[in-house]
Structure formats: structure tokens, C-alpha cells
C-alpha angles and dihedrals in degrees: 000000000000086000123136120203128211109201112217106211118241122283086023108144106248104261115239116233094257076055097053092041095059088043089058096036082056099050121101086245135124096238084201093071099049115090099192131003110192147150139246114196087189089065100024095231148129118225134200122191118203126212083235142016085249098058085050095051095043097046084054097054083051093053099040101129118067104280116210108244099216113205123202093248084058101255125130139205128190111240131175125215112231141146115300116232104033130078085256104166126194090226113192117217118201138191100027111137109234088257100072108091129240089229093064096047082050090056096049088036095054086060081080109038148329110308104226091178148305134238123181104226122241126213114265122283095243093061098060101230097095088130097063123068121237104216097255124111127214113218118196101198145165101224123221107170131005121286115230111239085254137036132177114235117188087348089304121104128239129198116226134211139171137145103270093042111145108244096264123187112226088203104056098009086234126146120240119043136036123259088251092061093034120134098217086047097101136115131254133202118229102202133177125238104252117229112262116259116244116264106183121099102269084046091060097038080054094044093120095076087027086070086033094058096034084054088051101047086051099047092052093041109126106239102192116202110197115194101219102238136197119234093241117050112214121242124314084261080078097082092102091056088054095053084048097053087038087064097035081062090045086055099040088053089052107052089049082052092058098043092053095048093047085055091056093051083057094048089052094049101050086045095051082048088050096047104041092068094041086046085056091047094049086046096049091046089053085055099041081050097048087038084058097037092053093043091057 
């Protein structure tokens, strides 16, 4: 009761309590108003328990945003302050305009658990831009049922993370797995019918230009890879998976290239076979036709 909880994430060393006593010292609290501050290792977590529901609540709206957790080896973790006892989540929304009310991601936020408030999120003190918000917000809230990976908020979406979150994939909605691993998640080649090679006699006495032609048109035939999408990109950390999928397509481009000009080396090869002894027939009837022609 009156208690506020800090969640370590996990992995996070235990804190020693030199380490706890500067974390309080630093929060925007009133320590005379605090009756026991512990540790669980079973929950990870720090705990603060207040003389009356109102300290707690105050010293909460003071804390509001995620507070660095400084250890004495010099490491640091990012904690949020909420009320102990309740599967209360610091959830991250991504991608609302500032136009779009609190009020109105309260209401579609409420459709998964209790709102205990909301903070729209600043950029970090050392880059001097503190004063200014950073489009993210920032949902306390007691969560009920799971919340999808994205919501619509005043007809814009908006992204969702928290810690908890089921691994979601953004391509196919499925649960279970992340777009970048997704099965559906391949490439396709859109290609165009080729024009069918001439058959008749002249076609095939001719059959030198026919394969050189035929060579040509499917060399230059546009092979189209189209990297399946979803509608929504993930976050701007996603560049490595575009370079990823940029040289799957290369690959993939290649490898069609390669096919098709081995075709053409085959083509080549059963023409040149056709025409040589064609070539030796045409030759021996020119001399059947001058021997006859002399003799007479």
C-alpha cells in the first residue's frame, strides 16, 4: 500500500545499497515522506513505501519521465517509477502527430487496461534540446489484455512498445516471430512471355542472327524484383534490414541474369549443331549443281 516500484530490466546487475541511496538522494521526491525503501530479487525490482496515497502519487507525477539508474562500477539501467502491486507498464507510442489529444489515445488505450496517465516524452538534457518534445508518449498503464504492436489513434497510426510486448510481426500481424525473420517475407520475379523463335526454313538458315537476337531480347529483358512490403516501416533503426533486403534483391537479380544467359549459350549451341550440317548439305549440292553444269 503507498508503495512505488522501479523494474530493473532483465539481466541488470542487482544494485548495492550505496547504489540505491544515491538513486533515491537524486529523485525529484520529499525523503521525509518515504517510511521503507527495499529490494526483491524475485521481482527485480526497487520499492519505496510513502507515509500516504497522496506522497506516492505526487512523487509519481514528479518522476514521470524514465529516470537512469547509475551503479558504482559505472554502469547504468532505465527504470520508470509506477504503482507497486499492479501490472502497471510504461508502454511507448510512436509515430502520433502532436495534434492527436491525449484524451483520445486515453480512450483507445483504455480498451486494454486502466490509463493511469500519459507524458509526452522530451529529448535528453545533454543534448540541449530538453524544452522541446520528441514525438513519443509515454502510456502508464495497468495492463488487461495484451496491446497489438499498432493502434489507430484519430485515424493516424501509431507503433507500440513495452517490455512484455509478444514478439509480433509488422509484415503478416502473426504472433510469434518479428517481420525480419517472417516466412512470407521472399522475393518474386515479375517477368515478361518472350516472343516465340522462328521455326520455318529461312528462320533456321538464318538461324545465326535468329540466336543472336534471341541472346540480345533476353539479356535486355527487364527482370523486376519486387520486395514484398508491409504498409507500415518499422522504426528509422531498420536501416540494416534495408540494406539486407537491397542486396537480397541484387542477388536475386543476379542469379536470374545468369540463368538466362546460360540459356542463351545453350540456344547457341543446339543452333550452330543444327546449321553445320545443313551448312555441308547446301555446300555438297552447289558442287553436285557446277559438276553437272561443267560436264554438259
Amino acid at each position: 500500500v503507498n508503495t512505488a516500484q522501479f523494474r530493473f530490466p532483465a539481466g541488470s546487475p542487482r544494485p548495492t545499497w550505496e547504489d540505491i541511496a544515491g538513486f533515491v538522494k537524486e529523485l525529484n521526491a520529499d525523503v521525509d515522506q518515504m517510511e521503507a525503501v527495499y529490494k526483491t530479487a524475485q521481482e527485480r525490482s526497487l520499492f519505496i513505501k510513502f507515509k500516504s496515497e497522496a506522497a506516492l502519487m505526487e512523487t509519481i507525477e514528479k518522476n514521470a519521465e524514465p529516470k537512469v539508474f547509475a551503479y558504482s562500477n559505472g554502469g547504468t539501467v532505465e527504470v520508470r517509477m509506477s504503482v507497486a502491486g499492479t501490472n502497471v507498464r510504461y508502454v511507448r507510442v510512436f509515430d502520433l502527430p502532436p495534434e492527436v489529444s491525449d484524451d483520445a489515445l486515453t480512450l483507445e488505450m483504455e480498451k486494454f487496461g486502466k490509463v493511469e496517465r500519459i507524458v509526452r516524452e522530451k529529448f535528453p538534457a545533454n543534448l540541449g534540446l530538453d524544452h522541446l518534445f520528441n514525438g513519443v508518449r509515454g502510456v502508464h498503464i495497468d495492463i488487461k489484455k495484451d496491446i497489438p504492436p499498432l493502434i489507430e489513434v484519430s485515424k493516424q497510426k501509431g507503433k507500440i512498445f513495452y517490455e512484455g510486448l509478444r514478439n509480433t510481426c509488422f509484415s503478416c500481424h502473426a504472433v510469434g516471430h518479428r517481420k525480419d525473420s517472417c516466412p512470407n517475407r521472399r522475393t518474386r520475379g515479375d517477368q515478361k512471355s518472350s516472343e516465340t523463335t522462328p521455326t520455318s526454313y529461312a528462320g533456321v538458315v538464318a538461324g545465326k542472327n535468329v540466336v543472336e537476337e534471341l541472346v540480345s531480347s533476353i539479356v535486355a529483358e527487364d527482370s523486376i524484383i519486387e520486395i514484398l512490403e508491409d504498409d507500415v516501416n518499422e522504426q528509422a533503426t531498420d536501416t540494416t534490414e534495408a540494406d539486407q533486403e537491397q542486396q537480397l534483391g541484387i542477388c536475386e537479380a543476379q542469379a536470374y541474369l545468369e540463368k538466362q544467359t546460360s540459356v542463351a549459350d545453350d540456344l547457341e549451341t543446339a543452333s550452330k549443331a543444327i546449321l553445320e550440317p545443313m551448312g555441308n548439305q547446301a555446300n555438297q549440292r552447289r558442287a553436285q549443281f557446277a559438276a553437272s553444269r561443267s560436264s554438259s
